[in-house]
N, CA, C and O atoms as a GROMACS GRO file, in nm:
protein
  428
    1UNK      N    1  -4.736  -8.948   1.156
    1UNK     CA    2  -4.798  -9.076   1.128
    1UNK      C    3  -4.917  -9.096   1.221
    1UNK      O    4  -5.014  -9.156   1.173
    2UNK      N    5  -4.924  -9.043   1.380
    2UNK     CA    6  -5.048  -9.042   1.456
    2UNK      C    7  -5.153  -8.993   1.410
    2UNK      O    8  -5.266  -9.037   1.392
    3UNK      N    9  -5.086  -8.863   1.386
    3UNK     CA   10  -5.215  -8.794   1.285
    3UNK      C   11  -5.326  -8.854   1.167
    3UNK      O   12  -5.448  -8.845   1.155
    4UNK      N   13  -5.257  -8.896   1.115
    4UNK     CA   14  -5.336  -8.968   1.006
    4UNK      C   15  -5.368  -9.138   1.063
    4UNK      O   16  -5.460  -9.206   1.018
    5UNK      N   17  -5.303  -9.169   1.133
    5UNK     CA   18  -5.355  -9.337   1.161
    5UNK      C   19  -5.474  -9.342   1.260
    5UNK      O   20  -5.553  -9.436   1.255
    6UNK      N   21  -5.491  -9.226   1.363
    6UNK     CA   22  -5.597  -9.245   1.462
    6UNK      C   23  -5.718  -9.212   1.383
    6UNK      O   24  -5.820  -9.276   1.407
    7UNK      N   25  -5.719  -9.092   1.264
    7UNK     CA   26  -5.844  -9.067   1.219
    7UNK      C   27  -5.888  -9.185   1.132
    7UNK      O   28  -5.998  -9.206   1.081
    8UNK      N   29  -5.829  -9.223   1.130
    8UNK     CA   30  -5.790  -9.320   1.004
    8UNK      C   31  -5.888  -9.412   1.060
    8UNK      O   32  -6.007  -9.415   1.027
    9UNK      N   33  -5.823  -9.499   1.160
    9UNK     CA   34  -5.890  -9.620   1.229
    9UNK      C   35  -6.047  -9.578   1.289
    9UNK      O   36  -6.143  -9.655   1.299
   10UNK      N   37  -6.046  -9.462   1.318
   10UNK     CA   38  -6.188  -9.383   1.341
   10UNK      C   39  -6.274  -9.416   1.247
   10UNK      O   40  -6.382  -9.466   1.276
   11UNK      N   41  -6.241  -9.395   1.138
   11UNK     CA   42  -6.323  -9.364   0.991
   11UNK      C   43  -6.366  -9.529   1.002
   11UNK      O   44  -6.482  -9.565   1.022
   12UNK      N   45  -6.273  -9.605   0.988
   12UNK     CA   46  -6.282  -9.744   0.969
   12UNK      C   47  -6.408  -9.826   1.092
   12UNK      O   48  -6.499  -9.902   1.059
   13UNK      N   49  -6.388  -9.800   1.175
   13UNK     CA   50  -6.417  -9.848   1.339
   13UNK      C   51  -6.562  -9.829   1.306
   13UNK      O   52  -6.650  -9.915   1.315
   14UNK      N   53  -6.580  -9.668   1.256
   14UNK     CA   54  -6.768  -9.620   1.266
   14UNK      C   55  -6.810  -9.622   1.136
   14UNK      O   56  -6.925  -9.579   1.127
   15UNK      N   57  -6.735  -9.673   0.972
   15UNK     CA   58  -6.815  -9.740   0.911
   15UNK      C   59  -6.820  -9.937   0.928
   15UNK      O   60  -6.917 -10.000   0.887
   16UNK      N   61  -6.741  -9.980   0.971
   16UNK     CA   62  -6.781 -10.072   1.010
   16UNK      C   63  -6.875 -10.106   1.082
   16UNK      O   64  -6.955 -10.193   1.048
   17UNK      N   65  -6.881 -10.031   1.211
   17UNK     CA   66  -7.039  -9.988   1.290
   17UNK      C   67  -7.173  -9.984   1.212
   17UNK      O   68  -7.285 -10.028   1.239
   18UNK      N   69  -7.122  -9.916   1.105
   18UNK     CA   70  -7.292  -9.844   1.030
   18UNK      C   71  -7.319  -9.998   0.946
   18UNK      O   72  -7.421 -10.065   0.936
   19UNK      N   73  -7.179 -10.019   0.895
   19UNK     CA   74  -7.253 -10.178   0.807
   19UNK      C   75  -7.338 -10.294   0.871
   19UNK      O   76  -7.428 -10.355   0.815
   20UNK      N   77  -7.274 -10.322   1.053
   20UNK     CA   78  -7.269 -10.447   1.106
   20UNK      C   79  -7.446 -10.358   1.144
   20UNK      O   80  -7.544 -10.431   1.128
   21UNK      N   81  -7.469 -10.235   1.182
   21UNK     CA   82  -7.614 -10.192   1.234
   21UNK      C   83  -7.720 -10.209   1.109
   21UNK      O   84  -7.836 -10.249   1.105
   22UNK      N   85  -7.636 -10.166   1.014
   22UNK     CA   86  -7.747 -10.204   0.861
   22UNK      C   87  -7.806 -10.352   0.847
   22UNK      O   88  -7.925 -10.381   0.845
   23UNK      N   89  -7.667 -10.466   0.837
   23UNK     CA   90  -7.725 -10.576   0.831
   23UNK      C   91  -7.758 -10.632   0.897
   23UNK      O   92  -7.802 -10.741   0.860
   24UNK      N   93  -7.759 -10.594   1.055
   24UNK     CA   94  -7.862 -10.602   1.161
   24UNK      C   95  -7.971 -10.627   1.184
   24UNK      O   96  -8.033 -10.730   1.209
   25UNK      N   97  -8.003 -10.480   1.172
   25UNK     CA   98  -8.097 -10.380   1.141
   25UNK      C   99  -8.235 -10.469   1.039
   25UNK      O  100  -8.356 -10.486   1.056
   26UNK      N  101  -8.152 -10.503   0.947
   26UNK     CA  102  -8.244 -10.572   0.814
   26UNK      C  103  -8.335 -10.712   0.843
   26UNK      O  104  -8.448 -10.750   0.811
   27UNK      N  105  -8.238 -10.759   0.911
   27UNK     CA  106  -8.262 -10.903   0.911
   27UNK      C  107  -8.433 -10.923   1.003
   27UNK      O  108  -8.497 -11.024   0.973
   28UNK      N  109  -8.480 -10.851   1.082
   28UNK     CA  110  -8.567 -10.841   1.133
   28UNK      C  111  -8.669 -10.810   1.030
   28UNK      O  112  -8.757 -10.889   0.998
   29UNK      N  113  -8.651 -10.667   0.970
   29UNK     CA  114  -8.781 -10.663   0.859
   29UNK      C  115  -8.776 -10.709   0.724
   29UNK      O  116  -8.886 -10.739   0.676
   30UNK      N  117  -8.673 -10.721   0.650
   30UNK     CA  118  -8.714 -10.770   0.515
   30UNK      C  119  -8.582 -10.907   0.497
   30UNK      O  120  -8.496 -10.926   0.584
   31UNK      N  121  -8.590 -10.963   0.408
   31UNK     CA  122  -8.499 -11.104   0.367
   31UNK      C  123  -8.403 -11.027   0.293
   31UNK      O  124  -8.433 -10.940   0.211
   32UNK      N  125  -8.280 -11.062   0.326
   32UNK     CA  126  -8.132 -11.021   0.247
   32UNK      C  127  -8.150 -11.084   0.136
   32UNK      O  128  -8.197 -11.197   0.126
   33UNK      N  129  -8.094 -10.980   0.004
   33UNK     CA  130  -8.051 -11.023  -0.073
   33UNK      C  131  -7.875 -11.076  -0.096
   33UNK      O  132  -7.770 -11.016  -0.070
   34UNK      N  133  -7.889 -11.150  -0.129
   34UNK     CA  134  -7.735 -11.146  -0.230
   34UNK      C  135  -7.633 -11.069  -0.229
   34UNK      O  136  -7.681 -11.014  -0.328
   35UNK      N  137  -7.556 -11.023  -0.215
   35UNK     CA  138  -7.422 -10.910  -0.274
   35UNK      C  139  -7.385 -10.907  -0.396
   35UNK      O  140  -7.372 -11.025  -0.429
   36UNK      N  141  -7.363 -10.848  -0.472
   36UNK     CA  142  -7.336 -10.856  -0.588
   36UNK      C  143  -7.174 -10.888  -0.568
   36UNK      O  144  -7.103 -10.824  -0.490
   37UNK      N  145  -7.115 -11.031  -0.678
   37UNK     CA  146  -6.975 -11.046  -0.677
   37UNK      C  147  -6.898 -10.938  -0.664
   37UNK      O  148  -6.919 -10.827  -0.712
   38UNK      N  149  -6.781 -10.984  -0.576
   38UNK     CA  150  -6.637 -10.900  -0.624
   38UNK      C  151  -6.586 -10.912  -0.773
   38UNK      O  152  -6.606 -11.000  -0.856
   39UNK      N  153  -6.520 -10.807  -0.778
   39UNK     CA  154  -6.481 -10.794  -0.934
   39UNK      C  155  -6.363 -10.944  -0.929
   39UNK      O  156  -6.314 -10.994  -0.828
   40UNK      N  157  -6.344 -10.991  -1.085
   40UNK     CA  158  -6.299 -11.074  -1.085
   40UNK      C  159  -6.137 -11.038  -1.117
   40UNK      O  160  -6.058 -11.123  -1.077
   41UNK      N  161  -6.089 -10.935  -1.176
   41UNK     CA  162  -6.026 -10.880  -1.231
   41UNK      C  163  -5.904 -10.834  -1.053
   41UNK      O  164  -5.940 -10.747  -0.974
   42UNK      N  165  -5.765 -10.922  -1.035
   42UNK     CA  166  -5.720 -10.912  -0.977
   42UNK      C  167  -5.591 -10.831  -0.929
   42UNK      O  168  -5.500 -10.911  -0.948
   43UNK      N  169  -5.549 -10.744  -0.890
   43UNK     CA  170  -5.433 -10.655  -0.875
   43UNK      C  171  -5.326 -10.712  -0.796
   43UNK      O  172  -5.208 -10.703  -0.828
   44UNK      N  173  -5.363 -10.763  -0.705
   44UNK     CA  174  -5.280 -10.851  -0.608
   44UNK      C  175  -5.338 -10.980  -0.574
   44UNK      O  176  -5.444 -10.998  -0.515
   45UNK      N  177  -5.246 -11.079  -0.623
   45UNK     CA  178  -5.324 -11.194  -0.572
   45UNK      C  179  -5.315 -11.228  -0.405
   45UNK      O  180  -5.211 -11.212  -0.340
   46UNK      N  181  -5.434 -11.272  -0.354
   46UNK     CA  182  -5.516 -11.391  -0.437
   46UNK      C  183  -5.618 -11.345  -0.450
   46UNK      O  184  -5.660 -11.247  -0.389
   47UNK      N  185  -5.684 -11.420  -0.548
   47UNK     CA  186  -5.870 -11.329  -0.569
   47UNK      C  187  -5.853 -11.434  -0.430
   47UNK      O  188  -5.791 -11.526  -0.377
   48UNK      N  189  -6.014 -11.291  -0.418
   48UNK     CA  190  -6.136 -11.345  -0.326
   48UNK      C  191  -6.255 -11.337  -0.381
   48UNK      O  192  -6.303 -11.264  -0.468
   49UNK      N  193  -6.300 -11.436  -0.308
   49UNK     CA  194  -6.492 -11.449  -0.403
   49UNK      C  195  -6.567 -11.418  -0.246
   49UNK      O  196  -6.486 -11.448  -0.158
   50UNK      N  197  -6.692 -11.370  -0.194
   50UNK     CA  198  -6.775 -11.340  -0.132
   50UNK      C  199  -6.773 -11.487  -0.036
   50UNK      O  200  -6.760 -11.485   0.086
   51UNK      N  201  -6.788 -11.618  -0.120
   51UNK     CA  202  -6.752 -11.749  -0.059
   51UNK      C  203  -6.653 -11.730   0.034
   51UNK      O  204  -6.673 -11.758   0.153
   52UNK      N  205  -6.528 -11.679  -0.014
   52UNK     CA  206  -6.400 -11.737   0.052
   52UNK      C  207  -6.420 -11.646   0.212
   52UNK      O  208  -6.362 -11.684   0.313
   53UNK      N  209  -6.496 -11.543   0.211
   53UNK     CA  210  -6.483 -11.420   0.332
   53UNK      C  211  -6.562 -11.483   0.415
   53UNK      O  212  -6.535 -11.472   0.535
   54UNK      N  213  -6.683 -11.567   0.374
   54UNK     CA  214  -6.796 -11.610   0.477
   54UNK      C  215  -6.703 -11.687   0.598
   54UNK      O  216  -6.606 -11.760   0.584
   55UNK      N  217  -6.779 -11.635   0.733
   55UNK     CA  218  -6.764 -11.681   0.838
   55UNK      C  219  -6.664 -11.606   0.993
   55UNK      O  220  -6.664 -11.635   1.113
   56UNK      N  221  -6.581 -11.490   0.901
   56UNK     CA  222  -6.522 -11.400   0.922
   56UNK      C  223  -6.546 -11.260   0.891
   56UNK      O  224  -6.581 -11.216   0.782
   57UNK      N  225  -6.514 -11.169   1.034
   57UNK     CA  226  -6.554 -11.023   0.956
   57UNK      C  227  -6.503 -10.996   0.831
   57UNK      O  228  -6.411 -11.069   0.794
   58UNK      N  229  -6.545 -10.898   0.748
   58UNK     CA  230  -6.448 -10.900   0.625
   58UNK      C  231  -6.554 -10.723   0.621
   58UNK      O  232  -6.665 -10.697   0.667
   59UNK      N  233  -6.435 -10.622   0.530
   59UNK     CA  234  -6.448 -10.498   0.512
   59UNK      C  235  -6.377 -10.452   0.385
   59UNK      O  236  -6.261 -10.420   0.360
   60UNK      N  237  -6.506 -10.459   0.302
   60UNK     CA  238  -6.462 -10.421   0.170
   60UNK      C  239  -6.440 -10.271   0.159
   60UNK      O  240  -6.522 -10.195   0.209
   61UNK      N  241  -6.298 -10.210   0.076
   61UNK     CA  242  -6.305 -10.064   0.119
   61UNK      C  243  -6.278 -10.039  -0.056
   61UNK      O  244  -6.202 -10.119  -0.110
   62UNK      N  245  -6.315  -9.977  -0.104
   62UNK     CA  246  -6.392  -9.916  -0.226
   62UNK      C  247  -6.251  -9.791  -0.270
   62UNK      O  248  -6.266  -9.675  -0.231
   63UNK      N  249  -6.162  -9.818  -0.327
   63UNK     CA  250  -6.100  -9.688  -0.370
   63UNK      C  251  -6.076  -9.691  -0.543
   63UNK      O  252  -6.117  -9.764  -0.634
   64UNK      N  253  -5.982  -9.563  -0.533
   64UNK     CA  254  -5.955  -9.519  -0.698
   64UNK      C  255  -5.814  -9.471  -0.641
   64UNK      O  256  -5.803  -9.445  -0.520
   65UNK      N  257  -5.697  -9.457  -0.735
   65UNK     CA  258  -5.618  -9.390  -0.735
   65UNK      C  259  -5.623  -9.249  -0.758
   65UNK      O  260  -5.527  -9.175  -0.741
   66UNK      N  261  -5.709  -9.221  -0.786
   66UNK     CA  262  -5.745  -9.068  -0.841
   66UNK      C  263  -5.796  -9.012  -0.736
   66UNK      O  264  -5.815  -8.891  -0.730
   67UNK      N  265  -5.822  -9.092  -0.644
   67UNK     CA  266  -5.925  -9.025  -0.509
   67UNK      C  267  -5.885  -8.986  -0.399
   67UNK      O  268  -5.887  -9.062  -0.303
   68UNK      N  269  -5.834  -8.839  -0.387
   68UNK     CA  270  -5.791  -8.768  -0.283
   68UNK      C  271  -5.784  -8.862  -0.132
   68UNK      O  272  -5.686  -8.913  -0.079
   69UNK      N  273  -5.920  -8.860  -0.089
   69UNK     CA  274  -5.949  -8.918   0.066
   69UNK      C  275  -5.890  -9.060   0.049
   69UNK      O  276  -5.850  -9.132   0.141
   70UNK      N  277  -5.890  -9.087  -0.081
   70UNK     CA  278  -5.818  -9.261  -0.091
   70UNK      C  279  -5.675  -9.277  -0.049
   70UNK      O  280  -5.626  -9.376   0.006
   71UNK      N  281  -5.612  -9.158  -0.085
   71UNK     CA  282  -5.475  -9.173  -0.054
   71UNK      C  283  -5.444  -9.064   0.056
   71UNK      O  284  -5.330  -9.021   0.076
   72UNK      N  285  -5.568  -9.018   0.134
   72UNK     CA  286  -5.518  -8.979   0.280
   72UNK      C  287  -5.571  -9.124   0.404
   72UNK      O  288  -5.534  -9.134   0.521
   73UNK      N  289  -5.669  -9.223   0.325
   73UNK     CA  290  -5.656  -9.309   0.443
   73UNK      C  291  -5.584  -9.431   0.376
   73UNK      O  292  -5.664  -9.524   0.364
   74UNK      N  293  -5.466  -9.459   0.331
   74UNK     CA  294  -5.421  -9.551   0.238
   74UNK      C  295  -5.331  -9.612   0.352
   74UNK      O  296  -5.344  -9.734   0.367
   75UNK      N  297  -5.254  -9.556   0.424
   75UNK     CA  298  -5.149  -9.534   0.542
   75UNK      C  299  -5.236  -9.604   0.614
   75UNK      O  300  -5.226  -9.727   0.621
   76UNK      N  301  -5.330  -9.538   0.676
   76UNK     CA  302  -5.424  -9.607   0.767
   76UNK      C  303  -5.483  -9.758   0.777
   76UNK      O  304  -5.496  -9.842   0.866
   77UNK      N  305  -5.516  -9.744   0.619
   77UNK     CA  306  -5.607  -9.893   0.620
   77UNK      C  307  -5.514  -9.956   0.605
   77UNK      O  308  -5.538 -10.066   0.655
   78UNK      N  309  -5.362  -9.953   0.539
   78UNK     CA  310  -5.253 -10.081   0.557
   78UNK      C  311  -5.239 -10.078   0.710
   78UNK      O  312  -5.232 -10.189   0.763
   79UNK      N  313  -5.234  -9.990   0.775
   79UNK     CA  314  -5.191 -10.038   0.950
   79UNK      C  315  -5.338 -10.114   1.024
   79UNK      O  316  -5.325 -10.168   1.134
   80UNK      N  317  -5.453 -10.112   0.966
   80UNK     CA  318  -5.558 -10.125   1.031
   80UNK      C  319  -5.544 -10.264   0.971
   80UNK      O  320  -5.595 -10.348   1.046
   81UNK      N  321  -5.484 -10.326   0.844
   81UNK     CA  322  -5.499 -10.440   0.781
   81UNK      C  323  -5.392 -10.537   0.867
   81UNK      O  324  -5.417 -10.653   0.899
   82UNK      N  325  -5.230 -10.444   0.908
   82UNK     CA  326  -5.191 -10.566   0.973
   82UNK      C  327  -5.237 -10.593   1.107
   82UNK      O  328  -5.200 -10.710   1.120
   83UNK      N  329  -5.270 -10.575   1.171
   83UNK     CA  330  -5.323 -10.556   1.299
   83UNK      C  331  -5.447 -10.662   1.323
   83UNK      O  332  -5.466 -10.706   1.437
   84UNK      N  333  -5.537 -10.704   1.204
   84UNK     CA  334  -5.570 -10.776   1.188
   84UNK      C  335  -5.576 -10.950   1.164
   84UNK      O  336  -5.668 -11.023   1.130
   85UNK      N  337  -5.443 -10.976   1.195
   85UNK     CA  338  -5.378 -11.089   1.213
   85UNK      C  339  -5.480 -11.219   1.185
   85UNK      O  340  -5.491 -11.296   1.280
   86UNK      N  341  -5.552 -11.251   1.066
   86UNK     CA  342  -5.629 -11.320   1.010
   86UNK      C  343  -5.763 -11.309   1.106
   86UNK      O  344  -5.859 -11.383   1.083
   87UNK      N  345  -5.765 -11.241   1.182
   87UNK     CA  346  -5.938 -11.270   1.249
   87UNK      C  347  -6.001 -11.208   1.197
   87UNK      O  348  -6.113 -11.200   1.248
   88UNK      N  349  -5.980 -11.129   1.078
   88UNK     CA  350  -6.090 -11.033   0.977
   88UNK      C  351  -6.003 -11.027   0.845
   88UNK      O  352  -5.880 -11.033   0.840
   89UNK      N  353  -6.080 -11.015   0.753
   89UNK     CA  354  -6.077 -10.983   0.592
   89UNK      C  355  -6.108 -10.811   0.537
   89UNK      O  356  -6.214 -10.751   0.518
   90UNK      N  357  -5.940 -10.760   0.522
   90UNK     CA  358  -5.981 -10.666   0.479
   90UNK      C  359  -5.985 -10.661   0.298
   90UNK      O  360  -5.879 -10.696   0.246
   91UNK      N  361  -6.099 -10.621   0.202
   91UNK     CA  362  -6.078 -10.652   0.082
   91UNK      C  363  -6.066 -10.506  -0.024
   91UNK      O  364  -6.168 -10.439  -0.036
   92UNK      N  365  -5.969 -10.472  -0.081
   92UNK     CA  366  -5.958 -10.379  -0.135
   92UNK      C  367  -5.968 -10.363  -0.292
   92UNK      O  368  -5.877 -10.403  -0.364
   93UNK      N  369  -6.085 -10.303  -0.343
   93UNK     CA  370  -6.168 -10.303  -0.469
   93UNK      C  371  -6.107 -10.140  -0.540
   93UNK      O  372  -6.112 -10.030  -0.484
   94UNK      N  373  -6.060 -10.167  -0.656
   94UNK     CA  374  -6.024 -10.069  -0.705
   94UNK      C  375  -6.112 -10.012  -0.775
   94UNK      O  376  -6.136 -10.104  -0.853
   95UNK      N  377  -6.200  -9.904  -0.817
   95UNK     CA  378  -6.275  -9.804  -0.858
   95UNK      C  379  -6.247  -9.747  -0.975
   95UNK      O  380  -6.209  -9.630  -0.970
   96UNK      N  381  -6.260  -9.823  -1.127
   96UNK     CA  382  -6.245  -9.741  -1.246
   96UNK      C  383  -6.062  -9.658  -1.263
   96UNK      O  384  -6.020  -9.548  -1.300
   97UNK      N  385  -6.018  -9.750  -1.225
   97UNK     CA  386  -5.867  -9.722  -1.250
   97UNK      C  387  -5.806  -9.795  -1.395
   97UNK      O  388  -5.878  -9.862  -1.470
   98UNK      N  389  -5.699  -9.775  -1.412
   98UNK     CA  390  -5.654  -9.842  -1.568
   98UNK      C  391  -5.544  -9.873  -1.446
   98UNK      O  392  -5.535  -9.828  -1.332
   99UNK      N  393  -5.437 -10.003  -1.551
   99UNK     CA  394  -5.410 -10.124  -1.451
   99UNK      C  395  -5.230 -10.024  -1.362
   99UNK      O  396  -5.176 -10.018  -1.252
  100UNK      N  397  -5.210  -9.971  -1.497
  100UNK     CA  398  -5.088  -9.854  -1.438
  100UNK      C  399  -5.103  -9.794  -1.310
  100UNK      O  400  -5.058  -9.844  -1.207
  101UNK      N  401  -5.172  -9.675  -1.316
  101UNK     CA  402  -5.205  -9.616  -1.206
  101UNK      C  403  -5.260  -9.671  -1.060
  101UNK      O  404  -5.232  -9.625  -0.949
  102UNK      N  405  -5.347  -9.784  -1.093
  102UNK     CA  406  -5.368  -9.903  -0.973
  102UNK      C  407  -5.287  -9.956  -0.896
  102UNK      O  408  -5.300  -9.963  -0.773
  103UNK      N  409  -5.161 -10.013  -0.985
  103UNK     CA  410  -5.070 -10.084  -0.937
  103UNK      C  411  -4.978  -9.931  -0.857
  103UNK      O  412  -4.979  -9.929  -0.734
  104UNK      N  413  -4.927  -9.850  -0.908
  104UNK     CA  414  -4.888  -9.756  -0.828
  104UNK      C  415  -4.915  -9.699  -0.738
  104UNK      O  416  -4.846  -9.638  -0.656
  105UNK      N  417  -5.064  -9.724  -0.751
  105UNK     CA  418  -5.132  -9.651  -0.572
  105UNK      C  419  -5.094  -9.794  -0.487
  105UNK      O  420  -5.050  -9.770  -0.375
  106UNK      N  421  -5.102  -9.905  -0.514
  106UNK     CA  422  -5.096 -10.033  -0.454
  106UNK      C  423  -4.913 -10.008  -0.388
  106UNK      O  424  -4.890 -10.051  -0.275
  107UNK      N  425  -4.850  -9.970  -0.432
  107UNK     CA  426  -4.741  -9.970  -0.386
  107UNK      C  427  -4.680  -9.894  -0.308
  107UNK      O  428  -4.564  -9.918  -0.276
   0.00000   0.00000   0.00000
């Protein structure tokens, strides 16, 4: 379980890094746009809308059930999620899955 949770939180730790340096980064030379909505289409409630995350970190993580690296950091990002004890939003977006196979990686 070390094995996979330290790389795990690694992966997590230094793309979180690259996002918080991007939108950084931006704000100096050009005007932010928008985000495009979260999907509305819910697997576990409760939805979230882009609204509800403002004001708190929040880390949208992008998977598929079909996706190898998805289900080697799956372990990880649930331990990186409780640990988070409401001072951050972790939001998990499913990737072109049909609702079967979704719900089974979810579990």
């Amino acid at each position: 379980m070390r094995r996979v949770l330290i790389p795990g939180l690694l992966v997590l730790v230094v793309a979180a890094g690259i996002v918080f340096e991007v939108l950084s980064a931006g704000k100096d030379k050009q005007v932010a746009e928008p985000s495009p909505p979260l999907p509305t289409k819910v697997l576990q409630p409760p939805a979230v809308t882009l609204a509800d995350l403002r004001g708190k970190p929040a880390l949208v993580n992008f998977w598929a059930s079909w996706c190898d690296p998805c289900r080697e950091e799956a372990a990880s990002v649930a331990a990186f999620d409780r640990t988070l004890h409401g001072n951050a939003n972790l939001v998990g977006v499913d990737y072109t899955d049909q609702s079967g196979p979704a719900h089974a990686f979810i579990r």
